[in-house]
C-alpha positions in Angstrom: 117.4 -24.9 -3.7 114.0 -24.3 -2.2 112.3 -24.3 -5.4 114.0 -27.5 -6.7 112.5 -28.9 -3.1 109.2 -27.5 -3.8 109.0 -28.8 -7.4 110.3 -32.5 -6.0 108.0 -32.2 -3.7 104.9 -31.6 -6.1 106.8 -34.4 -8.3 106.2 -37.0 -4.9 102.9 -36.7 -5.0 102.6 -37.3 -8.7 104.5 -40.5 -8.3 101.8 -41.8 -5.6 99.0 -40.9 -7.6 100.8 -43.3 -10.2 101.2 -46.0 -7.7 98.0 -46.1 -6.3 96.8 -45.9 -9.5 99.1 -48.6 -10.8 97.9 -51.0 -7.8 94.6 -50.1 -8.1 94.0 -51.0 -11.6 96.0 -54.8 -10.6 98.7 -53.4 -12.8 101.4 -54.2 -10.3 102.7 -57.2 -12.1 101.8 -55.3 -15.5 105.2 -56.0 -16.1 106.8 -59.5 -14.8 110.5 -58.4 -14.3 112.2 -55.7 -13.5 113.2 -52.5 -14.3 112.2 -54.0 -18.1 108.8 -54.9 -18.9 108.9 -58.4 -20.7 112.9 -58.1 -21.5 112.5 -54.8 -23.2 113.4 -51.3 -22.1 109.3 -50.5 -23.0 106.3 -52.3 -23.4 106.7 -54.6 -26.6 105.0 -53.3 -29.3 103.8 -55.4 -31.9 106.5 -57.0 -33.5 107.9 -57.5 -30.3 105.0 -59.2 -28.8 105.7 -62.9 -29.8 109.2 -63.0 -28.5 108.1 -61.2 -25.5 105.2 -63.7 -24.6 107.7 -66.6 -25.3 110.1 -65.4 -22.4 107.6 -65.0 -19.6 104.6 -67.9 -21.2 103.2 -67.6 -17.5 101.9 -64.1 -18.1 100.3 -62.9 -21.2 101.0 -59.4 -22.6 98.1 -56.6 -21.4 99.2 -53.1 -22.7 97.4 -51.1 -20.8 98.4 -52.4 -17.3 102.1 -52.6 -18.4 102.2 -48.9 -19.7 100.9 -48.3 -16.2 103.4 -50.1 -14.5 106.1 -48.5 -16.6 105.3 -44.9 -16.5 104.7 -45.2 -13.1 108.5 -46.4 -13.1 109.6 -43.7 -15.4 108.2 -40.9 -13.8 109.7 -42.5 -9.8 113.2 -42.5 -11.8 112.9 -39.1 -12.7 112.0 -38.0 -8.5 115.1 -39.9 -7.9 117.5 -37.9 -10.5 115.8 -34.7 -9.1 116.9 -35.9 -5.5 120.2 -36.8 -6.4 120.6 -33.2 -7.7 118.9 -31.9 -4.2 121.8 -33.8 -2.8 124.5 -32.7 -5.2 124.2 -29.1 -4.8 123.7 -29.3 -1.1 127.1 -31.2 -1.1 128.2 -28.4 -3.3 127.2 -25.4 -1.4 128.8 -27.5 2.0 125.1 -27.5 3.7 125.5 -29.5 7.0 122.4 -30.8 7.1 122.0 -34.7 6.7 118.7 -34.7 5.8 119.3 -34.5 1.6 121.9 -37.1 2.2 118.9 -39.3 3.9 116.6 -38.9 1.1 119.0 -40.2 -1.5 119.6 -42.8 0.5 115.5 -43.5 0.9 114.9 -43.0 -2.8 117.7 -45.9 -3.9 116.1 -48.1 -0.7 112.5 -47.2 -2.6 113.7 -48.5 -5.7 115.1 -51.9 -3.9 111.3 -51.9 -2.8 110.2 -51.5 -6.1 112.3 -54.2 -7.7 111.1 -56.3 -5.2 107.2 -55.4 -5.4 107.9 -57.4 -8.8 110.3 -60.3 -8.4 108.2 -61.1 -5.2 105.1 -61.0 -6.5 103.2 -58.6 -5.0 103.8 -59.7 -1.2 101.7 -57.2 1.1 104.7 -56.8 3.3 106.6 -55.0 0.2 103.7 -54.0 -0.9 103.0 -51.8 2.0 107.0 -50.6 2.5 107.0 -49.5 -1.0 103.8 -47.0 0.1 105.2 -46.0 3.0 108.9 -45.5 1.4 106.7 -43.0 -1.5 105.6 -41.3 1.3 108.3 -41.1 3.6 110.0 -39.3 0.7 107.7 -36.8 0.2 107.3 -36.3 4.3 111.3 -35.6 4.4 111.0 -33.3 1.0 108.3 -31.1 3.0 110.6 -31.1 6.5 114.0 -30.3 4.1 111.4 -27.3 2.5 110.7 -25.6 6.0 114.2 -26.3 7.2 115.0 -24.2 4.4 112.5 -22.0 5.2 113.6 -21.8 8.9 116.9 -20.6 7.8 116.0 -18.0 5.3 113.9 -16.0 7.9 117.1 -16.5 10.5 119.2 -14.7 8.0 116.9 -12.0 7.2 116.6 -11.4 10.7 120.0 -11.1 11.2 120.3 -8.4 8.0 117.1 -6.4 9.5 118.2 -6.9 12.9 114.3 -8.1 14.1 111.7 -9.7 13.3 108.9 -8.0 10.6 107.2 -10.8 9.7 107.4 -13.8 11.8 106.3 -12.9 15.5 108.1 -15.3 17.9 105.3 -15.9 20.4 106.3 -19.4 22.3 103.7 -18.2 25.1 100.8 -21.1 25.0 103.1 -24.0 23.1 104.1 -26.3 26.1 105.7 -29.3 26.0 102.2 -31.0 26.4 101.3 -29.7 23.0 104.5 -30.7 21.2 104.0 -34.3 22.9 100.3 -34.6 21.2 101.5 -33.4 18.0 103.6 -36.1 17.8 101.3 -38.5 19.2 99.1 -37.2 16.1 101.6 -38.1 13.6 102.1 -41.4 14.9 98.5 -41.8 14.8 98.3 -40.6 11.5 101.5 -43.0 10.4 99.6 -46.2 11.6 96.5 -45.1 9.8 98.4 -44.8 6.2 99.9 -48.0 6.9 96.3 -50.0 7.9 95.7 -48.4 4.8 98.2 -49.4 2.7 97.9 -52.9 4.7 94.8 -53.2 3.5 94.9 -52.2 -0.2 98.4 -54.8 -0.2 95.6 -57.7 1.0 93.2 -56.1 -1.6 90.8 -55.8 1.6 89.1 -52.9 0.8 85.8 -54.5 -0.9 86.0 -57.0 2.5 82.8 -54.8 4.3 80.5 -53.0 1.9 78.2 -51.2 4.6 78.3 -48.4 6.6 78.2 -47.8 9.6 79.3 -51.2 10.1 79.8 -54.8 8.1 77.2 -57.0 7.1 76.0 -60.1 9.3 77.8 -61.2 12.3 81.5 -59.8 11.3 82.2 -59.6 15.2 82.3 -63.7 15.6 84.2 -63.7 11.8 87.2 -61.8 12.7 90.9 -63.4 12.6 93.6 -61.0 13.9 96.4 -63.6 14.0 95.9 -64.0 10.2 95.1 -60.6 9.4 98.2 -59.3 10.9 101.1 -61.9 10.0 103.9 -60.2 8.3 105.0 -63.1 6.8 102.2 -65.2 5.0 102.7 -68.5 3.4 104.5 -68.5 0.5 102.2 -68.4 -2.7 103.4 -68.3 -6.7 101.9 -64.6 -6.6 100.0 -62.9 -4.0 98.2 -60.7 -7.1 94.6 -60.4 -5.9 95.2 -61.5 -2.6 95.8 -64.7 -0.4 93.8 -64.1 2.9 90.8 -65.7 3.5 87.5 -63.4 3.8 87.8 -63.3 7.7 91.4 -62.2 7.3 90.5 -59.4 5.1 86.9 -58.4 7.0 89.8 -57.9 10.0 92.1 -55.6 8.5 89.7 -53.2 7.0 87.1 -53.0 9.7 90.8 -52.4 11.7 91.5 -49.5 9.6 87.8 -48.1 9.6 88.2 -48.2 13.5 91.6 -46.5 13.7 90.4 -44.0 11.2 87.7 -42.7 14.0 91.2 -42.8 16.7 92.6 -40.8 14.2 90.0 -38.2 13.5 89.6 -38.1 17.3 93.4 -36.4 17.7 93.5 -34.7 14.7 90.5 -33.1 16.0 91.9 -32.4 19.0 94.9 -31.5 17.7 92.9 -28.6 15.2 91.5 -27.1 18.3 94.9 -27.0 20.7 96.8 -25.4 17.7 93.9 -22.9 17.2 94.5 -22.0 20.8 97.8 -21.0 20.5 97.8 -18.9 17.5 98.9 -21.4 14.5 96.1 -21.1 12.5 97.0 -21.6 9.2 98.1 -25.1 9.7 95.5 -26.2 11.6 92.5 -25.0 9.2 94.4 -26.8 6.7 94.5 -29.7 8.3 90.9 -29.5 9.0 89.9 -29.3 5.8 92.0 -32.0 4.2 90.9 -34.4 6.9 87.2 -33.6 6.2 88.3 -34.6 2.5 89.5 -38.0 3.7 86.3 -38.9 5.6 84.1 -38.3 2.6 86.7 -40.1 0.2 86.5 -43.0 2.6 83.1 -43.3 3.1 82.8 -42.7 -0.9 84.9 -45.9 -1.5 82.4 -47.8 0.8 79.6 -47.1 -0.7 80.8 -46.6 -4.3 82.5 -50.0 -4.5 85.9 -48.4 -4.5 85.7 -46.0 -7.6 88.8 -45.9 -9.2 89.3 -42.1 -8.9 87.6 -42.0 -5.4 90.4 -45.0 -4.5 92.8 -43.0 -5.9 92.1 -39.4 -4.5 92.2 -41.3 -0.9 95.8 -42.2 -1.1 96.8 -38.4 -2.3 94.8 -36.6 0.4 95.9 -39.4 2.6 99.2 -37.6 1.8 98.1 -33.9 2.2 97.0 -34.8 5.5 100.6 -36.4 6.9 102.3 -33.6 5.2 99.8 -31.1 7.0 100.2 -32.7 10.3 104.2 -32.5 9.5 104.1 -28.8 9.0 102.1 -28.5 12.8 104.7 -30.5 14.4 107.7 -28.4 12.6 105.6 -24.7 13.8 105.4 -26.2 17.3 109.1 -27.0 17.4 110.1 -23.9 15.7 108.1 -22.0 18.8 106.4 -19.7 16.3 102.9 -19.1 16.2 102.0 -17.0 13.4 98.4 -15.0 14.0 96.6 -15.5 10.2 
């Protein structure tokens, strides 16, 4: 079971790199319906193409941006057979944890999103659930891996009769610590959605300098637009529908929560370090130095495709790294390494 985990896990991440690559090539609507592409079970080849065009006139045929949109669906059905079996063979072995039973629920829920992603139109509010559902999966994949875990070094302990590899040292994690851990990952959370906010509003290109925007962006700024869940309706919301001050809003709202964020990562590194869970925190140190220089790379590359997309997968590493702190805080074991 672990290794099916771990493989679904790596499998998660592939999926996102697909869908960030999918959105950030404006193949979202590659195909206009759903779970087809243009009425058939592929993209229309040749032959195809003329009867293909003739049910959706409104959107003419591009190849490249529908194979994206459809392998990115492929390979998302293929995370959701291997979660059903996750689920299957827990069911199987009796497990009494819910937590396989949740992500089959969360995968079916993502799909929903999916569908809707499409027949919607892109609307950021999807948009941005359908992110956060990818990686909400993968976040419960990596807790359901160290439950797992957890459990396999109980039972060994119970063969052995102690501990001779784990050492159970609670001294130093106080309930102070646990509470800023999760402070962290809330932290982090609201980040990845700003992000996702603002690739959904295609806001990213919306300031072009560093350290801050160009001109007066203080006196251009329109929270109450920039924030609406609910924007007017529009035919399709490809490419956007906010106005420039809407846009400048949400991403120089993300840049600034990004410097929150390092703040109690950072902060976080250093108290983890102090108790003895090393490993965790040096890895989280290093993926979040990854994230800053992928950031500021967008900026000032213009949002290179491969930058763009290397920003949502570390964006990932770094939520499933600030996971794995919380679960060793919990757990009460501080591992010396």
């Amino acid at each position: 079971m672990k290794g099916l985990t771990l493989f679904s896990l790596c499998f998660a991440l592939v999926v996102i790199l697909l869908g960030a690559f999918t959105r950030l090539t404006d193949a979202g609507l590659g195909c206009p319906d759903w779970p087809g592409c243009y009425g058939y079970l592929t993209v229309p080849n040749a032959e195809q193409a003329a009867d293909a065009q003739a049910r959706f006139p409104e959107r003419a045929i591009e190849p490249a941006k529908a194979w994206a949109e459809m392998v990115h669906r492929y390979v998302a059905a293929c995370l959701g057979l291997l979660i059903l079996a996750i689920a299957v063979l827990h069911w199987r072995q009796r497990g009494a944890s819910a937590v396989p039973y949740l992500l089959l629920g969360l995968v079916v829920f993502q799909a929903a999103l999916g569908m809707w992603t499409v027949t919607l139109n892109l609307m950021p509010l999807v948009v941005m659930g359908h992110l956060l559902g990818g990686f909400s999966i993968a976040a419960l994949l990596l807790y359901w891996l160290l439950q797992q875990r957890g459990q396999s070094i109980q039972a060994s302990e119970r063969d052995i009769g102690s501990a001779t590899h784990v050492t159970k040292s609670p001294r130093g994690i106080t309930s102070g610590l646990k509470a800023m851990a999760a402070t962290a990952l809330v932290v982090l959370v609201t980040q990845i959605a700003l992000g996702g906010w603002t690739s959904a509003n295609y806001a990213s290109l919306a300031c072009t300098q560093l350290p801050i925007c160009e001109g007066d962006w203080l006196a251009k700024l329109n929270p109450t637009d920039a924030f609406s869940p609910l924007q007017a309706p529009a035919s399709s919301y490809e490419y956007g529908v906010l106005d420039h001050p809407a846009r400048l809003t949400i991403h120089v709202s993300h840049r600034i929560w990004a410097l929150v964020t390092t703040a109690i990562l950072l902060l976080l590194w250093w108290r983890l370090r102090q108790v003895g869970i090393q490993r965790e925190a040096n890895v989280m140190a290093v993926v979040l130095t990854l994230q800053i220089a992928l950031g500021i790379g967008n900026v000032l590359g213009g949002l290179p495709l491969a930058v763009a997309v290397a920003h949502n997968g570390v964006a990932l590493l770094l939520l499933l790294a600030v996971i794995a702190s919380n679960v060793r805080l919990w757990q009460g074991e501080a591992q010396h390494g």
